[in-house]
N, C-alpha and C positions, 0 to 999 in steps of 0.2 A: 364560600365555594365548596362544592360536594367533593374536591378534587385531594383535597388536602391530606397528605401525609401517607397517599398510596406506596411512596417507596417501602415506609414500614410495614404496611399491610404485604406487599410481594414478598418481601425477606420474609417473614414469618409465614406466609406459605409455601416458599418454595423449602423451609427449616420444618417447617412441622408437617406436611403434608407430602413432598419429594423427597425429604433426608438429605438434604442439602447441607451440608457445614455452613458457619457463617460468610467465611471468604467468596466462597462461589455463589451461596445465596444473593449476598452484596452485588457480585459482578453482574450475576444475571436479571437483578431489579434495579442496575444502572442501564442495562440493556433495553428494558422495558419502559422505562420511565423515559427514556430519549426518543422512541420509537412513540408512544405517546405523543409526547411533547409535538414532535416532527411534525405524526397528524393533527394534532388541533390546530401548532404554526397553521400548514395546510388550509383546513377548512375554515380557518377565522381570516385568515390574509383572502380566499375567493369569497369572502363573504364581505370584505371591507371592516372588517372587523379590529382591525390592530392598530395599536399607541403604541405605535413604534418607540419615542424617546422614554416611555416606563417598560416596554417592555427588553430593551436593551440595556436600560437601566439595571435590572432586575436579574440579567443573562450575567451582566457581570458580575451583581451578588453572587450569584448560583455559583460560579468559575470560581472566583474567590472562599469561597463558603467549602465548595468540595477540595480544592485545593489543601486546605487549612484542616479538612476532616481528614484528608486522606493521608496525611503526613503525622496526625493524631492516633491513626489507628495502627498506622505500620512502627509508630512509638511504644502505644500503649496494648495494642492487641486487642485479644478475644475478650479480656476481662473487661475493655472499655464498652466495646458494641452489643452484648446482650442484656448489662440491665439497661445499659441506654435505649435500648430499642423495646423493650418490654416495656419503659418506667411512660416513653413516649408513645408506645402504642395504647397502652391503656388509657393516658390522658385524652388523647383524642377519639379513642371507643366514648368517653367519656362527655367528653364535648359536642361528639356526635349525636349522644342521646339524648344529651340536655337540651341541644336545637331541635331533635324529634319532635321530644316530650317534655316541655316545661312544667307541665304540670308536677311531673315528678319531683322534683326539684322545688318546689313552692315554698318548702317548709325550710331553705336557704335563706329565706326575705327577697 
C-alpha cells in the first residue's frame, strides 16, 4: 500500500515546515489521518469495496495500539517521539525506495 506511515510524514511536516512542536504536530496529523481515513471509509464502502470483519478487525488494533501509544508518551515524553519518528520515518523513506527502485538495492542479494 502507497498509504503507509503518512502519520509520520504529516508530523514531520507540520515540525519542519509549520514550526509546530511535537504535541500539536501529533494532534494535528491525528486530525488528518481520521479525516482520511473517513474518506476512503467513504468512497471504498460506495464502491462496494470493504471487508468489513478485517476491517473492523484492524479498527480495533488501531484503538488498542493508540491507546497503548498515547499512555507511553504522556509517560515517556518528547524524548520518546522524536527519535521514534525520525528512526521510523527513514525506515519507510527507505522501504519506499527500495519498492521504487530495486535495482538500487541489487547488490543486497
Amino acid at each position: 500500500s502507497q498509504r503507509q506511515g503518512t502519520g509520520a510524514f504529516f508530523a514531520i511536516g507540520f515540525v519542519a515546515l509549520a514550526g509546530f512542536g511535537m504535541a500539536r504536530a501529533t494532534a494535528h496529523t491525528k486530525l488528518l489521518n481520521f479525516t482520511s481515513n473517513i474518506a476512503s471509509l467513504l468512497f471504498f464502502t460506495l464502491g462496494g469495496k470493504v471487508v468489513w470483519s478485517v476491517g473492523l478487525c484492524m479498527a480495533l488494533g488501531q484503538f488498542i495500539g493508540a491507546r497503548m501509544g498515547s499512555k507511553l508518551v504522556l509517560k515517556k515524553g518528547v524524548k520518546l517521539i522524536k527519535p521514534l519518528l525520525v528512526t521510523v520515518s527513514l525506515v519507510m523513506s527507505a522501504k519506499l525506495v527500495w519498492s521504487q527502485y530495486p535495482e538500487l538495492f541489487a547488490w543486497l542479494g
